[in-house]
C-alpha positions as a Markdown table, in Angstrom:
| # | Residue | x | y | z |
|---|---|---|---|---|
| 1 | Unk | 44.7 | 13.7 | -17.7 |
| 2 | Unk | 47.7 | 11.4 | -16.9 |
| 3 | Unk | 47.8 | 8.1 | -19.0 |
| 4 | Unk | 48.1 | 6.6 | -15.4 |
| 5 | Unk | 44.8 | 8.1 | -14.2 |
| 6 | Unk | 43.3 | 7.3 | -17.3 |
| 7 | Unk | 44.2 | 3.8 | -17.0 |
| 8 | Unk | 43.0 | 3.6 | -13.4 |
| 9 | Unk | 39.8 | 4.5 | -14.3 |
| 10 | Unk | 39.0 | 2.9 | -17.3 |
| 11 | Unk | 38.2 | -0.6 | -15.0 |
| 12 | Unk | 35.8 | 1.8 | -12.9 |
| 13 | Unk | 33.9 | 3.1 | -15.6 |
| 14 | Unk | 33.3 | -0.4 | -17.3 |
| 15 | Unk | 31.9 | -1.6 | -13.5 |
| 16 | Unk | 29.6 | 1.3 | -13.7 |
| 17 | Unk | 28.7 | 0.6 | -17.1 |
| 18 | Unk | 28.3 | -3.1 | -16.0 |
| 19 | Unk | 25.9 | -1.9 | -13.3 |
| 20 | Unk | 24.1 | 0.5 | -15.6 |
| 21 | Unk | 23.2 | -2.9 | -17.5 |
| 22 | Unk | 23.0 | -5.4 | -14.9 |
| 23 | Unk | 20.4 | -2.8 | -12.1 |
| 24 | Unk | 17.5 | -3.0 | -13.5 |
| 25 | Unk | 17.5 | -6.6 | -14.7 |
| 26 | Unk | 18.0 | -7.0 | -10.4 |
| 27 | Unk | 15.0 | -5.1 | -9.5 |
| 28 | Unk | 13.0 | -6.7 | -12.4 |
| 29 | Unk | 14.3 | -10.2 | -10.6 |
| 30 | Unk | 13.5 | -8.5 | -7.0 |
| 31 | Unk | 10.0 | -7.6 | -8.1 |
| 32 | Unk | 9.2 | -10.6 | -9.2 |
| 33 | Unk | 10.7 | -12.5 | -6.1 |
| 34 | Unk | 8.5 | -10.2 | -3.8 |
| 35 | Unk | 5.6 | -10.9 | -6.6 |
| 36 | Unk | 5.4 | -14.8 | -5.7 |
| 37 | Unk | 5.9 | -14.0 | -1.7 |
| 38 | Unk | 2.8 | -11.6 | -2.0 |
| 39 | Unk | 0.8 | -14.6 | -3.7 |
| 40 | Unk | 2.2 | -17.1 | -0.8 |
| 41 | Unk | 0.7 | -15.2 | 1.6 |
| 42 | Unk | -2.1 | -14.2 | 0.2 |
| 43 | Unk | -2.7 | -17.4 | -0.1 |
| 44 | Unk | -2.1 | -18.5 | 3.5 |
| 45 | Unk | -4.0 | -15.2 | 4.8 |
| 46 | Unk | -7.1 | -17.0 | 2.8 |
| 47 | Unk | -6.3 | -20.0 | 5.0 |
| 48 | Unk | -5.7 | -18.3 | 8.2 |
| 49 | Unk | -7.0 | -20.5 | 11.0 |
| 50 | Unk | -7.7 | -17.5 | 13.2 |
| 51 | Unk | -7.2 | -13.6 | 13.6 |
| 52 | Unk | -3.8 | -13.6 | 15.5 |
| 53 | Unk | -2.4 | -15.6 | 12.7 |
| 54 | Unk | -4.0 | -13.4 | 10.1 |
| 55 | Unk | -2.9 | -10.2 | 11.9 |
| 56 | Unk | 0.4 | -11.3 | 11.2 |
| 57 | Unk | 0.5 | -11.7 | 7.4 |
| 58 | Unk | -1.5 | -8.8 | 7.3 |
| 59 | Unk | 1.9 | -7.4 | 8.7 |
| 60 | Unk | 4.1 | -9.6 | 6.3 |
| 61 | Unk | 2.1 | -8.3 | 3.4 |
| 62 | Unk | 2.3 | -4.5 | 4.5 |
| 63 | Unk | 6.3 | -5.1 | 4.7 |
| 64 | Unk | 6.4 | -6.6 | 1.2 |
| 65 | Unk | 4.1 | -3.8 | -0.2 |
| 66 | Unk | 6.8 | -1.2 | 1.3 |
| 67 | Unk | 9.6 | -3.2 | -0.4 |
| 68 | Unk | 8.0 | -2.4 | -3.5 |
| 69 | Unk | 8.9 | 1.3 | -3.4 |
| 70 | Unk | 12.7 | 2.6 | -3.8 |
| 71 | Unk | 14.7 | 3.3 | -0.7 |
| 72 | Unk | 13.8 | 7.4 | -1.2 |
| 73 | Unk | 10.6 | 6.6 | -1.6 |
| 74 | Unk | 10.1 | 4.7 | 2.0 |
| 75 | Unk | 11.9 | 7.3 | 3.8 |
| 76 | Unk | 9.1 | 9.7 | 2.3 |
| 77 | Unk | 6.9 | 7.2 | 3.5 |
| 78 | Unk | 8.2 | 7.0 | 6.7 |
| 79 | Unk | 8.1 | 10.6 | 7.3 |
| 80 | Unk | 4.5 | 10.7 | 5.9 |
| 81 | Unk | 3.3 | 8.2 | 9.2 |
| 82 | Unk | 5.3 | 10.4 | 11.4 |
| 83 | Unk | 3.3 | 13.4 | 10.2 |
| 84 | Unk | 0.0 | 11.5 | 10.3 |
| 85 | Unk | 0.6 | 10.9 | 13.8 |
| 86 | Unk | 1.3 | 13.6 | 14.5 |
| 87 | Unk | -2.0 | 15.0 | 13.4 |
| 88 | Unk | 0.0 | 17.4 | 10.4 |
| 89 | Unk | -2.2 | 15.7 | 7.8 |
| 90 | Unk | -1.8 | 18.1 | 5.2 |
| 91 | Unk | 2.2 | 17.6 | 5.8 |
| 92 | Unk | 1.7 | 13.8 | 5.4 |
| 93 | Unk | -0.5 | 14.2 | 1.9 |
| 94 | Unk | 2.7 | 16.2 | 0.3 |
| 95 | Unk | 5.2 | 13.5 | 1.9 |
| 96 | Unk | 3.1 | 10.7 | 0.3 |
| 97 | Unk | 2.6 | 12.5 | -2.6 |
| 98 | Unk | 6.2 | 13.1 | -2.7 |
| 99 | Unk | 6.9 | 9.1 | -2.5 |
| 100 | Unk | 3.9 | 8.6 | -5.5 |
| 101 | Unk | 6.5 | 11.4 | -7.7 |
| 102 | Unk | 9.2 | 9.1 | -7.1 |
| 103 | Unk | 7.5 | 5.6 | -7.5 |
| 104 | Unk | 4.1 | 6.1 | -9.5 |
| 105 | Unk | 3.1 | 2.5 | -9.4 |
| 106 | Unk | 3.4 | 1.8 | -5.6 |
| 107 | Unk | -0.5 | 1.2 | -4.2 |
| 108 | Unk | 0.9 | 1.4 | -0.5 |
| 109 | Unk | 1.7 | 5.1 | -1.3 |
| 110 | Unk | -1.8 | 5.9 | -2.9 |
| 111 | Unk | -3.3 | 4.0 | 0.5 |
| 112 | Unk | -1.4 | 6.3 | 2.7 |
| 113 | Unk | -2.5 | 9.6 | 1.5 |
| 114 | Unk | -5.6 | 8.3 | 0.8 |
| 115 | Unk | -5.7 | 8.1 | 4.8 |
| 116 | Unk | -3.9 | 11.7 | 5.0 |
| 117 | Unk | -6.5 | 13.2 | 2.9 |
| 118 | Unk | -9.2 | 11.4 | 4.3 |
| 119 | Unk | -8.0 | 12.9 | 7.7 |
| 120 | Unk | -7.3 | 16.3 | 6.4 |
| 121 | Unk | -11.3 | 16.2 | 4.6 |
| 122 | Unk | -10.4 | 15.7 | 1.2 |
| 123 | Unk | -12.5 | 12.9 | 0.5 |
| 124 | Unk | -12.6 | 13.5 | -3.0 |
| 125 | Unk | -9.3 | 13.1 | -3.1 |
| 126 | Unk | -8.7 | 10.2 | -1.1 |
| 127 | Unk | -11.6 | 8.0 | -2.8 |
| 128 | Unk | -9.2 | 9.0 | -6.0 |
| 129 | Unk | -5.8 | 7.6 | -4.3 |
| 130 | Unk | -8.0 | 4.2 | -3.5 |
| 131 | Unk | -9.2 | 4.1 | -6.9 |
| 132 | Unk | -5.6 | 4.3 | -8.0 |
| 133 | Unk | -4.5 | 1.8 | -5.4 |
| 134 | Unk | -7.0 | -0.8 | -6.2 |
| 135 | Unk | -5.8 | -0.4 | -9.8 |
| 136 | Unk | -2.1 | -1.2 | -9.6 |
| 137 | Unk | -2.8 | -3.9 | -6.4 |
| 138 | Unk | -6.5 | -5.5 | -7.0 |
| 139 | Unk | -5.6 | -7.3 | -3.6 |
| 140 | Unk | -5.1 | -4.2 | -1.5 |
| 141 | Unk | -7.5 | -5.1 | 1.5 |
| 142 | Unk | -6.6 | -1.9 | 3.3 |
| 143 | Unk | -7.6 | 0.2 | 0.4 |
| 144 | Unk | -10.6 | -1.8 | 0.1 |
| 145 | Unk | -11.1 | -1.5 | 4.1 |
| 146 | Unk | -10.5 | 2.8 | 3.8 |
| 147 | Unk | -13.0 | 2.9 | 0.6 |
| 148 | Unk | -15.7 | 1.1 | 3.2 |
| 149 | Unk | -15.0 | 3.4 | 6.1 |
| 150 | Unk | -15.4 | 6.5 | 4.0 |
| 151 | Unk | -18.7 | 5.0 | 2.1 |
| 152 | Unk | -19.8 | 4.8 | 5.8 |
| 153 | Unk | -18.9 | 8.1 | 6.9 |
| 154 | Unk | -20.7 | 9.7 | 3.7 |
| 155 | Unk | -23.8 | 7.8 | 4.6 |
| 156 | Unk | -23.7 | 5.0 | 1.3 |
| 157 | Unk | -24.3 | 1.6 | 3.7 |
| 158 | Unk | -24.8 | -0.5 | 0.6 |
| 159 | Unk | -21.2 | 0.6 | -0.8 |
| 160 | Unk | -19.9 | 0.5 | 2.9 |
| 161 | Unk | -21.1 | -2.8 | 2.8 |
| 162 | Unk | -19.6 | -4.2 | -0.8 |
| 163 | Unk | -15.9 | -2.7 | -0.2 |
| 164 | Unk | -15.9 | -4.4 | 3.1 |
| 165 | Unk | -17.1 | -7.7 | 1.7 |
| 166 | Unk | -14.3 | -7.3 | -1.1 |
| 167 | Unk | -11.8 | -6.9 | 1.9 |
| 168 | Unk | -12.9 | -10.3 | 3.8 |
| 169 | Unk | -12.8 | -12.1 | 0.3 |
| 170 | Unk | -9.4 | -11.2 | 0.0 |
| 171 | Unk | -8.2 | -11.1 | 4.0 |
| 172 | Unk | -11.8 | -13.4 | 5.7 |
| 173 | Unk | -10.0 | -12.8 | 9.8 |
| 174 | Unk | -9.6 | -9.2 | 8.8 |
| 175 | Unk | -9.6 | -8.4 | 13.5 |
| 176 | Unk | -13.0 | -7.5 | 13.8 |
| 177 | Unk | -14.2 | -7.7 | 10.4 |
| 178 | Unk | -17.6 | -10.1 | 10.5 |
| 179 | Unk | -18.4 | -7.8 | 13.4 |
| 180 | Unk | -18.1 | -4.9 | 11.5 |
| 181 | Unk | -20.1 | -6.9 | 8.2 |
| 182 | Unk | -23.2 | -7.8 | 10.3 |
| 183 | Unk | -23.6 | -4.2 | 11.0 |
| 184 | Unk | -22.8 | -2.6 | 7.9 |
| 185 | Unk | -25.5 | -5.5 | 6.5 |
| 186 | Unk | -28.1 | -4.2 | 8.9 |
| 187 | Unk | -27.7 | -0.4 | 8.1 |
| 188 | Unk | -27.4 | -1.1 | 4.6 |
| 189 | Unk | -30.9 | -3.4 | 5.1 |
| 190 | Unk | -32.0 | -0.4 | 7.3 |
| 191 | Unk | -32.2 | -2.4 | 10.2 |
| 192 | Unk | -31.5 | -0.7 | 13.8 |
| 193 | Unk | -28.2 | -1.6 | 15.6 |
């Protein structure tokens, strides 16, 4: 190699050392950055003064859990809705599971196959996503919200009941969601609807 070239470089490799050092004290500062947003609005979804208003940090919150994954990991994501809605749930549980390879700690990802297995009958397997979701978000109403909807499906009213009471604790204008509580109370009480 010439002297020139070598000299040309050297400033390039110390920026990319200088990167090397400096990228994951950024993403430590991103994460915590997103860390306090997600407690603002949890905080204001506790105070929502109706459902519209909740539906929309609901929507804030979603965006900020998606931020928490890396760039690759979103557009696995990404491809994993398009499969779900596309009915290819079996497409959307390797997409998902694909994002979860990349980013083990993100809870959206464990939500979102959770609903891909759910849909392609793998309940097993989705009440072990939720598990794993609840454990690296505690706040994750939407895991919360899936883990009622598949206690209900299975028959378990009283466990219906408790994950959907954990979800208005933590989101109370959830659209729909004292509705849905009165009549998980009266199956769970055995009450007719």
């Amino acid at each position: 190699m010439r002297r020139e070239d070598r000299a040309m470089r050297w400033p390039l490799y110390a920026l990319l050392g200088a990167l090397a050092v400096t990228a994951p004290a950024a993403a430590q500062s991103r994460a915590k950055a997103v860390d306090e947003q997600l407690d603002r609005l949890f905080k204001a979804l506790r105070a929502a003064p109706d459902e519209a208003a909740a539906a929309q940090l609901e929507g804030r919150i979603h965006g900020l859990w998606l931020e928490q994954a890396s760039p690759t990991a979103n557009l696995l994501m990404a491809r994993g809705e398009r499969d779900l809605a596309n009915q290819a749930s079996g497409e959307a549980v390797a997409d998902f599971g694909a994002a979860l390879d990349l980013d083990p700690d993100f809870a959206e990802g464990y939500t979102r196959r959770a609903v891909a297995r759910a849909a392609s009958g793998d309940d097993a397997g989705a009440l072990a996503d939720i598990e794993q979701a609840m454990r690296r978000d505690p706040r994750h109403f939407s895991a919360l919200q899936i883990l009622s909807r598949l206690a209900e499906q299975q028959g378990n009213w009283a466990g219906a009941l408790a994950a959907w009471q954990k979800a208005l604790d933590i989101d109370p204008l959830t659209r729909g969601g004292i509705e849905r509580l009165e009549m998980l109370h009266k199956k769970a009480e055995g009450e007719a609807t």
